[in-house]
ROVO-427658 format. One record per residue (C-alpha): x, y, z. Coordinates in nm, 3 decimals. Example, Ala and Ser with C-alpha at 12.3 -4.5 7.8 and 13.67 -1.06 7.14 Angstrom:
BEGIN
SITE / east / north / up
SITE / 1.230 / -0.450 / 0.780
SITE / 1.367 / -0.106 / 0.714
//
This chain:
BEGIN
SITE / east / north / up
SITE / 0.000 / 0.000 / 0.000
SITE / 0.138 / 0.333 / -0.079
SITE / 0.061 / 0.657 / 0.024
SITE / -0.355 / 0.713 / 0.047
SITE / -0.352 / 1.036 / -0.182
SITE / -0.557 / 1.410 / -0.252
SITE / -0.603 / 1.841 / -0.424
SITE / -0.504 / 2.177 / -0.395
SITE / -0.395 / 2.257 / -0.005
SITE / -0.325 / 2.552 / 0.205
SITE / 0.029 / 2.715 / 0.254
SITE / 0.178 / 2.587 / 0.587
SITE / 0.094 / 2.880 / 0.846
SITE / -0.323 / 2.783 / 0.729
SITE / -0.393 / 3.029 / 0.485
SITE / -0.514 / 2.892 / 0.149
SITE / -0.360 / 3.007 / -0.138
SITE / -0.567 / 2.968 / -0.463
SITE / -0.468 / 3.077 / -0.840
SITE / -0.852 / 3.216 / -0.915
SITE / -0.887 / 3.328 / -1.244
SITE / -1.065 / 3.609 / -1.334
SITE / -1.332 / 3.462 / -1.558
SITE / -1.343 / 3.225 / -1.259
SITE / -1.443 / 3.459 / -1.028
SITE / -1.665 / 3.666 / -1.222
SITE / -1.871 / 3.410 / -1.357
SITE / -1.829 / 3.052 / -1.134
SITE / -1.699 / 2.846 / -1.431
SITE / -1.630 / 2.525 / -1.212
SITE / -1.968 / 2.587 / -1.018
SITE / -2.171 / 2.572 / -1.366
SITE / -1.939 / 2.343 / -1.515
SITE / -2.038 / 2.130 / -1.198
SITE / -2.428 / 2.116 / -1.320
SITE / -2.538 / 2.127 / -0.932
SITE / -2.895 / 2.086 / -0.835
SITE / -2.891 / 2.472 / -0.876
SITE / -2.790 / 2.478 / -1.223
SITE / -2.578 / 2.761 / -1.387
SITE / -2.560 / 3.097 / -1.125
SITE / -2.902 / 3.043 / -0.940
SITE / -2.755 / 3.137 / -0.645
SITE / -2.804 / 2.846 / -0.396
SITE / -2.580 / 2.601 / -0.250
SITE / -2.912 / 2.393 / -0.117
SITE / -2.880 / 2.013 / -0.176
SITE / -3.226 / 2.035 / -0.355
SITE / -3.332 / 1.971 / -0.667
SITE / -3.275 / 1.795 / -0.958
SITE / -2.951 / 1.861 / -1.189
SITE / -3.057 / 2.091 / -1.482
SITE / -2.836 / 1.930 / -1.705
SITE / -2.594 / 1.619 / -1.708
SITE / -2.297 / 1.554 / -1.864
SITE / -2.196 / 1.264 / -2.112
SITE / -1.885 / 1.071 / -2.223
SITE / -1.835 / 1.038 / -2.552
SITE / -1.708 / 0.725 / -2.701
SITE / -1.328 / 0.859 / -2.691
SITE / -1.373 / 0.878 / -2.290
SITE / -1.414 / 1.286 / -2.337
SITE / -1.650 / 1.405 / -2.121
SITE / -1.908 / 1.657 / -2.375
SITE / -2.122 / 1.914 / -2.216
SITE / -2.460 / 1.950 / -2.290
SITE / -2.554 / 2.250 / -2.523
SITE / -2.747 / 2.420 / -2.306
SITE / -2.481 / 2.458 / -2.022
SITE / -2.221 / 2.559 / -2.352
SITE / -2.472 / 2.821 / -2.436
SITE / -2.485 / 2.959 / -2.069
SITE / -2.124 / 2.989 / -2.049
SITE / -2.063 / 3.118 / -2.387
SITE / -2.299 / 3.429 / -2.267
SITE / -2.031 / 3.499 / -2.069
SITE / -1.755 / 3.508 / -2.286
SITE / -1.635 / 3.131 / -2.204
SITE / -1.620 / 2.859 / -2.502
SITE / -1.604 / 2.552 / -2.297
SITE / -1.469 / 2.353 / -2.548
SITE / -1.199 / 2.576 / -2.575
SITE / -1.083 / 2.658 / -2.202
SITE / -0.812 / 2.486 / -2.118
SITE / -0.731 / 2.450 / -2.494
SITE / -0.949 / 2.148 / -2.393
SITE / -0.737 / 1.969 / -2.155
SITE / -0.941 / 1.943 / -1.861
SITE / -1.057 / 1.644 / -2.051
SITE / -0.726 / 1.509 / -2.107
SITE / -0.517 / 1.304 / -1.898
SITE / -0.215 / 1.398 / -2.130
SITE / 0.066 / 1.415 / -1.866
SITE / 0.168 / 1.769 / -1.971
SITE / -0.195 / 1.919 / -1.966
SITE / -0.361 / 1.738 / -1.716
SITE / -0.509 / 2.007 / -1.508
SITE / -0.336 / 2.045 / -1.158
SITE / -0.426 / 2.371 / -1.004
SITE / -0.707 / 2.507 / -0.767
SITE / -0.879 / 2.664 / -1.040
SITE / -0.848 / 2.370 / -1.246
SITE / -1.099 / 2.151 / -1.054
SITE / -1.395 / 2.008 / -1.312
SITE / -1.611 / 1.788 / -1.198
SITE / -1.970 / 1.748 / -1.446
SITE / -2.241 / 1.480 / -1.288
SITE / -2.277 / 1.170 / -1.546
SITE / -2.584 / 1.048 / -1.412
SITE / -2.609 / 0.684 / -1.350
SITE / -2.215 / 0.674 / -1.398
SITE / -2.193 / 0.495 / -1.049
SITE / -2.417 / 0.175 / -1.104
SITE / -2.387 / -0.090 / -0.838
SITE / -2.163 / -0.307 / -1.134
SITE / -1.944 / 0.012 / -1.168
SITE / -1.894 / 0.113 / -0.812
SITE / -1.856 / -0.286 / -0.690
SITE / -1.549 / -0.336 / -0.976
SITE / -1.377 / 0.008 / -0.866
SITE / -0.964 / -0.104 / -0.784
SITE / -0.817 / 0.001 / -0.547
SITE / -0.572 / 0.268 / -0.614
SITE / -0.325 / 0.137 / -0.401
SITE / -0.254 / -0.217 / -0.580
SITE / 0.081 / -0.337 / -0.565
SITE / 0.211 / 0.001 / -0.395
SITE / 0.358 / 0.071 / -0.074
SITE / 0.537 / 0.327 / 0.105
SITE / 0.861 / 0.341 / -0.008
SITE / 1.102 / 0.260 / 0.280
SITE / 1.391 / 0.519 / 0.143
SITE / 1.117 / 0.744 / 0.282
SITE / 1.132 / 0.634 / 0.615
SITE / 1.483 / 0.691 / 0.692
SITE / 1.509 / 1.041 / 0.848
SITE / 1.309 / 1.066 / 1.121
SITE / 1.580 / 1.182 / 1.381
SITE / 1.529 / 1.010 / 1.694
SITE / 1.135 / 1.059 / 1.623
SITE / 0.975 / 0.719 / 1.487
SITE / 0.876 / 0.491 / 1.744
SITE / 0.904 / 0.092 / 1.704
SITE / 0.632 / -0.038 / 1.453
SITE / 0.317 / -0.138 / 1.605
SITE / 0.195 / -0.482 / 1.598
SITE / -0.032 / -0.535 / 1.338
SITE / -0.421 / -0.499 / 1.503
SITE / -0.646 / -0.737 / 1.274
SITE / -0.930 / -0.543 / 1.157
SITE / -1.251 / -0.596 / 1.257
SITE / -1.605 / -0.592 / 1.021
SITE / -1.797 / -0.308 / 1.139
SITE / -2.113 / -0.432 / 1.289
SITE / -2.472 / -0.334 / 0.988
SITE / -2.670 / -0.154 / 0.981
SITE / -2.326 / 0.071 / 0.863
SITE / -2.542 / 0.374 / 0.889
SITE / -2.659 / 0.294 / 1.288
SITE / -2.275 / 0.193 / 1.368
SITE / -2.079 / 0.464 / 1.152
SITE / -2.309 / 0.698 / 0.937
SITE / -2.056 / 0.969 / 0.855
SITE / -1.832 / 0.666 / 0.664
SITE / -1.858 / 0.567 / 0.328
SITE / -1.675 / 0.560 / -0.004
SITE / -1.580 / 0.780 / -0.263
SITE / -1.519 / 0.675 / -0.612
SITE / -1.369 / 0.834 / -0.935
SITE / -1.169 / 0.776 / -1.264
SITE / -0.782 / 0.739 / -1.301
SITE / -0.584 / 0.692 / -1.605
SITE / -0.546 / 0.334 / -1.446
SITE / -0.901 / 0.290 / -1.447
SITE / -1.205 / 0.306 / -1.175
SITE / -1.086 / 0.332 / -0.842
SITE / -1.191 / 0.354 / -0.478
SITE / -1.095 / 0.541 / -0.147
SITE / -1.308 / 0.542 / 0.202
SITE / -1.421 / 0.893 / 0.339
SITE / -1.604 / 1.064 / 0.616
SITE / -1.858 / 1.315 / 0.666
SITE / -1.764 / 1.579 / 0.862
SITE / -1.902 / 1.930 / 1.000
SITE / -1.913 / 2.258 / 0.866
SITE / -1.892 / 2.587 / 1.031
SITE / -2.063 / 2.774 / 0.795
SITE / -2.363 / 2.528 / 0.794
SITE / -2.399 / 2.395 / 1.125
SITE / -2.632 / 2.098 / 1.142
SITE / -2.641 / 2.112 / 0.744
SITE / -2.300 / 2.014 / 0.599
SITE / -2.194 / 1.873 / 0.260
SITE / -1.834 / 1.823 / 0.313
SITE / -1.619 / 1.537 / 0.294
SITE / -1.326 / 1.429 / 0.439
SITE / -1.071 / 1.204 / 0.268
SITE / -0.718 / 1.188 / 0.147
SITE / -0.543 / 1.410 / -0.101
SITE / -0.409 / 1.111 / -0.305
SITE / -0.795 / 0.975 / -0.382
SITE / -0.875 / 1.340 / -0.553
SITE / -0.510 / 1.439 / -0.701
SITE / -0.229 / 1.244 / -0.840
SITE / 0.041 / 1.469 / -0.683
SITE / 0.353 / 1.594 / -0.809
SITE / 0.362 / 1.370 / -1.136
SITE / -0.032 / 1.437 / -1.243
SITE / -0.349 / 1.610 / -1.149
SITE / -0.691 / 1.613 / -1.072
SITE / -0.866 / 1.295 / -1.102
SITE / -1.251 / 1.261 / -1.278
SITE / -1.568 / 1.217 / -1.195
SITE / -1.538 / 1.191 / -0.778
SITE / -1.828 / 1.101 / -0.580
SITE / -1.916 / 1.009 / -0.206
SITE / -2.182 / 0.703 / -0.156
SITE / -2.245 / 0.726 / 0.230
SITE / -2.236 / 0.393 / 0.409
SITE / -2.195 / 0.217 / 0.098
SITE / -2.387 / -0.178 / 0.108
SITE / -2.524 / -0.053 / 0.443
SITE / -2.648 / -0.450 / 0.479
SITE / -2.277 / -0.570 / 0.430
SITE / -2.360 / -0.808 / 0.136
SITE / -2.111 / -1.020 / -0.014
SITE / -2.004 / -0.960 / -0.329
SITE / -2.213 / -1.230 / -0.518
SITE / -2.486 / -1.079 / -0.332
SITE / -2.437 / -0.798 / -0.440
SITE / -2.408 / -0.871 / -0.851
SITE / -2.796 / -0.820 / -0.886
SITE / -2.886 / -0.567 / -0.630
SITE / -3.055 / -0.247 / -0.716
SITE / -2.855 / 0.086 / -0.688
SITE / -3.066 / 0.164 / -0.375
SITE / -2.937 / -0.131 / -0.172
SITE / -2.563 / -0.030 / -0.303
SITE / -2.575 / 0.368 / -0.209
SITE / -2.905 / 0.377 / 0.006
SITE / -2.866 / 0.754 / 0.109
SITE / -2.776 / 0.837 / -0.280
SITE / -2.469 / 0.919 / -0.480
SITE / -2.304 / 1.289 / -0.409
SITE / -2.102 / 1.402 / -0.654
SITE / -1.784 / 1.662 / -0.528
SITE / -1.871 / 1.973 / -0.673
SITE / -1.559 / 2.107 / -0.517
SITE / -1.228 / 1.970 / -0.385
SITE / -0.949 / 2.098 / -0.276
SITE / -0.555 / 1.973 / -0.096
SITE / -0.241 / 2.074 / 0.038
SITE / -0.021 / 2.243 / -0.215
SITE / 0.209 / 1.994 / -0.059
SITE / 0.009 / 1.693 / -0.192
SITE / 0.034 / 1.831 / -0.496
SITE / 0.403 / 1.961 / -0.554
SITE / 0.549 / 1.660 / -0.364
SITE / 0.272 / 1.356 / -0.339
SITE / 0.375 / 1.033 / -0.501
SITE / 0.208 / 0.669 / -0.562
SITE / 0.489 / 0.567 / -0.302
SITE / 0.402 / 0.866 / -0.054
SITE / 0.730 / 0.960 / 0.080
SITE / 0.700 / 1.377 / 0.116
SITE / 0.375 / 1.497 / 0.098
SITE / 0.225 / 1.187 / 0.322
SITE / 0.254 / 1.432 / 0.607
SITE / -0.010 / 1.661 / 0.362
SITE / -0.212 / 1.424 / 0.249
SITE / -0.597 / 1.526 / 0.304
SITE / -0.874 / 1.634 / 0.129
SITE / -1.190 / 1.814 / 0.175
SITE / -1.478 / 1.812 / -0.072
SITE / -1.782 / 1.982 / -0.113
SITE / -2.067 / 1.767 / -0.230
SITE / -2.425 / 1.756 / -0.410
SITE / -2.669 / 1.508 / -0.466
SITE / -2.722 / 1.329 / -0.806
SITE / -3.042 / 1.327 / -0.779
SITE / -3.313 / 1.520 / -0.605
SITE / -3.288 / 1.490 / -0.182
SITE / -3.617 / 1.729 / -0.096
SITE / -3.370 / 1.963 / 0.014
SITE / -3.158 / 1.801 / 0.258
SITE / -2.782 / 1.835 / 0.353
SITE / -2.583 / 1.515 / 0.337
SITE / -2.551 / 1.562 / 0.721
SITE / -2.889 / 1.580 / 0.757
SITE / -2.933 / 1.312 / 0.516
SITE / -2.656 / 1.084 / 0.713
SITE / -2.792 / 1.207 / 1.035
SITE / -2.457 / 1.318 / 1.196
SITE / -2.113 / 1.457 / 1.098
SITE / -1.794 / 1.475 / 1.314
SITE / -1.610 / 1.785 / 1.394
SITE / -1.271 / 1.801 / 1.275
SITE / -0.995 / 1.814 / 1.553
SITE / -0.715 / 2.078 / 1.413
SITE / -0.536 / 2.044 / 1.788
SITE / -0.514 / 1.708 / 1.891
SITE / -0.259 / 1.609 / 2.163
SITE / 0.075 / 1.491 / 2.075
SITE / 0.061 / 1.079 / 2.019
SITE / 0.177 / 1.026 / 2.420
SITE / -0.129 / 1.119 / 2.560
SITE / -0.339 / 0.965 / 2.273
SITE / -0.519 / 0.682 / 2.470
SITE / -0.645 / 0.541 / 2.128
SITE / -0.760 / 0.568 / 1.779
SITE / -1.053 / 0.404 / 1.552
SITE / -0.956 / 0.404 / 1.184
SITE / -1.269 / 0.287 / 0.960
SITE / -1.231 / 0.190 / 0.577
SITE / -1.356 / -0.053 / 0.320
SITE / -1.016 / -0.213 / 0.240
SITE / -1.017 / -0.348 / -0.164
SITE / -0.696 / -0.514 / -0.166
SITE / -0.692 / -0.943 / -0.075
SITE / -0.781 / -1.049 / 0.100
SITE / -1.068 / -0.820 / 0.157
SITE / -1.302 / -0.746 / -0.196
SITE / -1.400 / -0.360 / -0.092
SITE / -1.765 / -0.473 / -0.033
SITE / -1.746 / -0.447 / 0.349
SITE / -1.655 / -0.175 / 0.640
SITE / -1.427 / -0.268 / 0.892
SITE / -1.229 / -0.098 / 1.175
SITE / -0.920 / -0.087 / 1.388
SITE / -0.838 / 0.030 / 1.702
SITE / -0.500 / 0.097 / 1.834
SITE / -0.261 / 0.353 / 2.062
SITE / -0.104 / 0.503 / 1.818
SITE / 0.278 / 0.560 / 1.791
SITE / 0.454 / 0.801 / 1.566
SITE / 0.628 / 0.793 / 1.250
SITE / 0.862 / 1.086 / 1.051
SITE / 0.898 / 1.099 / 0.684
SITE / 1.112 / 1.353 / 0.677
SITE / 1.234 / 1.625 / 0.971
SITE / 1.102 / 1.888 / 0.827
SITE / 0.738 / 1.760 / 0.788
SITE / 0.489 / 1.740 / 1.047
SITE / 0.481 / 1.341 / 1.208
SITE / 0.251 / 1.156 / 1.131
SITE / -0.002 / 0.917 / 1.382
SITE / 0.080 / 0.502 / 1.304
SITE / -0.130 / 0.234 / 1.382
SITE / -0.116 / -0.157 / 1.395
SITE / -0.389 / -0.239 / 1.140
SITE / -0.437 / -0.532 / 0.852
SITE / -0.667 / -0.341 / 0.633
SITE / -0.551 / -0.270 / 0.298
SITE / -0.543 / -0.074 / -0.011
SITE / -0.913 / 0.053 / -0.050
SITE / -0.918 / 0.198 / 0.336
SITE / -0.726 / 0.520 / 0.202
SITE / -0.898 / 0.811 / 0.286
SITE / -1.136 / 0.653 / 0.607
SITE / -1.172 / 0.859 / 0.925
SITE / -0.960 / 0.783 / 1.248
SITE / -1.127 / 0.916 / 1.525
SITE / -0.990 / 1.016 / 1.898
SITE / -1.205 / 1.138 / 2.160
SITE / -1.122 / 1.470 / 2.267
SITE / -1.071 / 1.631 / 2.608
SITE / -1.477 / 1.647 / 2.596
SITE / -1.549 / 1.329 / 2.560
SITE / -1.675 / 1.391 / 2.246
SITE / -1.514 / 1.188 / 1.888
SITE / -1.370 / 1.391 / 1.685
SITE / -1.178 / 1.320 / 1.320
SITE / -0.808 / 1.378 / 1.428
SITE / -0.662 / 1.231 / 1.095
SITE / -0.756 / 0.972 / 0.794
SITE / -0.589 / 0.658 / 0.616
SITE / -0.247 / 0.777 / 0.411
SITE / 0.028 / 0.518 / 0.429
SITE / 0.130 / 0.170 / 0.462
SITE / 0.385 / -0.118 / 0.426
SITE / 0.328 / -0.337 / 0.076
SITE / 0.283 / -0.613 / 0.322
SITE / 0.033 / -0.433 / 0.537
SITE / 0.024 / -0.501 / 0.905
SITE / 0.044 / -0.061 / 1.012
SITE / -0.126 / 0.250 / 0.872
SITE / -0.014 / 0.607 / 0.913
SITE / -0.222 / 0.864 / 0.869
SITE / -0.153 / 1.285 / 0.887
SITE / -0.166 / 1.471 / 1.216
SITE / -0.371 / 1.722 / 1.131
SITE / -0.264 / 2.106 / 1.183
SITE / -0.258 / 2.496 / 1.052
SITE / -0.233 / 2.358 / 0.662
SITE / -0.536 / 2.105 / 0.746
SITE / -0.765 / 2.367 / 0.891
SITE / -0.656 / 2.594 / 0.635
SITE / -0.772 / 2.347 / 0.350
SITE / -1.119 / 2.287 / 0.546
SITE / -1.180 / 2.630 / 0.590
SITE / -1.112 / 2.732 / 0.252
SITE / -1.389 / 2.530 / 0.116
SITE / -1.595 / 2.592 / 0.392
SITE / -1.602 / 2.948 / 0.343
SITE / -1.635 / 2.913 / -0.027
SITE / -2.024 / 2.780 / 0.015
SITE / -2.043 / 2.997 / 0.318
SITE / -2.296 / 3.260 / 0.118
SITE / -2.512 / 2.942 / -0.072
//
């Protein structure tokens, strides 16, 4: 397992830095390009609604926009097929779109059928961190944990873990999977839409950029069918509280100037937060109040000493678990340095695999309240540990960069 991957981030020190555009700003390209519930400059960030317009692939794997959306934008001075010179379609290596600004995301709907979402890969396969990596910590890694066999989270998924679930989206390798969590947002309290998850499952990193057509299905095969159980089952017993496609995302510019498929610098970066919005109509509702709950994100969490313990949930996809199924570990965690000049990162004994990237690990805080104080990044090709990002100034400077974003919708 490598590094568990994400988007644009925040400077260190917390403060966002974002290459807006002009035309960006004036006129909300990626919203509109985004077809939300709302349409094209309506206004409102509501999850209600149906999509006014979808977006196809065409039979080159280009996505096309519908003409009425081209129409819209060309009204304000903006030939879609042309911005970019076209490569936000692309995954050509020298044009595939990296920055802030850069993020397109168009709902396909009824991309994610249960067949589609059940043969996602896991983008992890064959990849693990890179023990090179490893060798600088100065005096602070501790010993590596015993591995902590995972345990299958206990269904109904949604009355044991509602805020988990999984997002999918496109590579150049193919369909892939990551694990994700619902978390709070402080412009919206009590009505959030943003996601938690790992920089590597939204961005390639230092050699690529954004990946395609991202979406979160909370507490995916809430039932915890089996995999030939699951080969006939209607898209309602797959994603039971819908499909919510990112309409936003964004990462450390760390993730994305140093991330690699082996992790190594930028693991210490690598989050994501996205802003979602339903495929399909959800009489109004927030995914939180969809969900039912959302965890608050802990941006201060003790130093690993007086960490009593940590829950990391995931759907690992890599053998010998299929990526049907939650599951959870729980250990003290210990730490581990990538480099000296990055933040350290929390480690865990813990067999689940590829697939996991992304899930929540949870503390409780000095309230006695859970909070999410990190997510799946890192692992050994062997498995057996995960390490996951402490998160800090860059983190909450990522979260609240997207929070405020919506803040006015």
């Amino acid at each position: 397992m490598r590094s568990i991957r994400p988007p644009f981030a925040a400077r260190p020190g917390g403060s966002a830095r974002r290459r807006t555009s002009p035309v960006l700003a004036a006129v909300g390209l990626a919203a509109a390009l985004a077809l939300t519930a709302t349409g094209c400059g309506s206004g409102s960030d509501t999850a209600s609604g149906e999509p006014t317009a979808s977006a196809s692939q065409a039979g080159d794997g280009k996505i096309q926009i519908p003409d009425d959306i081209k129409n819209k934008l060309k009204e304000h001075g903006i030939d879609v097929d042309n911005w970019k010179k076209g490569a936000w379609k692309n995954w050509d290596k020298d044009e595939w779109l990296r920055q802030a600004d850069d993020f397109i995301n168009p709902i396909i709907k009824g991309l994610w059928n249960p067949d589609r979402m059940r043969g996602a890969d896991d983008p992890d396969k064959d990849k693990g961190v890179d023990e090179n990596d490893l060798s600088g910590d100065q005096g602070v890694t501790d010993p590596e944990p015993a591995p902590v066999t995972a345990q299958a989270v206990k269904t109904s998924y949604h009355s044991s873990v509602p805020v988990a679930g999984k997002v999918f989206f496109d590579a150049p390798e193919g369909t892939m999977v990551c694990s994700a969590t619902v978390v709070e947002d402080p412009a919206h309290p009590g009505k959030s839409n943003l996601v938690w998850t790992a920089g590597h499952c939204v961005h390639a990193g230092k050699k690529g950029g954004w990946y395609r057509n991202i979406a979160f299905v909370p507490s995916y095969n809430d039932q915890g069918r089996t995999e030939a159980q699951l080969q006939n089952a209607p898209r309602e017993e797959v994603a039971p509280y819908g499909v919510w496609w990112s309409d936003w995302a964004q990462t450390s510019d760390q993730w994305i100037e140093q991330g690699g498929s082996t992790g190594g610098r930028g693991a210490s970066y690598d989050y994501a937060v996205l802003h979602v919005t339903p495929e399909k109509g959800s009489g109004g509702k927030s995914l939180e109040e969809t969900v039912g709950s959302a965890l608050p994100v802990n941006f201060n969490a003790p130093a690993v000493p007086k960490v009593s313990s940590i829950t990391a949930t995931g759907y690992p996809a890599a053998a010998p678990f299929d990526g049907q199924k939650m599951y959870q570990c729980t250990d003290k965690p210990g730490r581990l340095s990538v480099a000296q000049a990055d933040p350290t990162m929390y480690r865990i004994g813990c067999t689940m695999t590829g697939g996991s990237s992304g899930g929540g690990w949870v503390a409780t805080g000095s309230d006695g309240k859970p909070a999410l104080v990190s997510n799946t990044s890192i692992g050994p090709v062997k498995f057996g540990w995960l390490a996951g990002p402490r998160l800090g100034d860059v983190a909450k400077g990522v979260y609240d960069s997207v929070s405020k974003k919506f803040a006015g919708r």
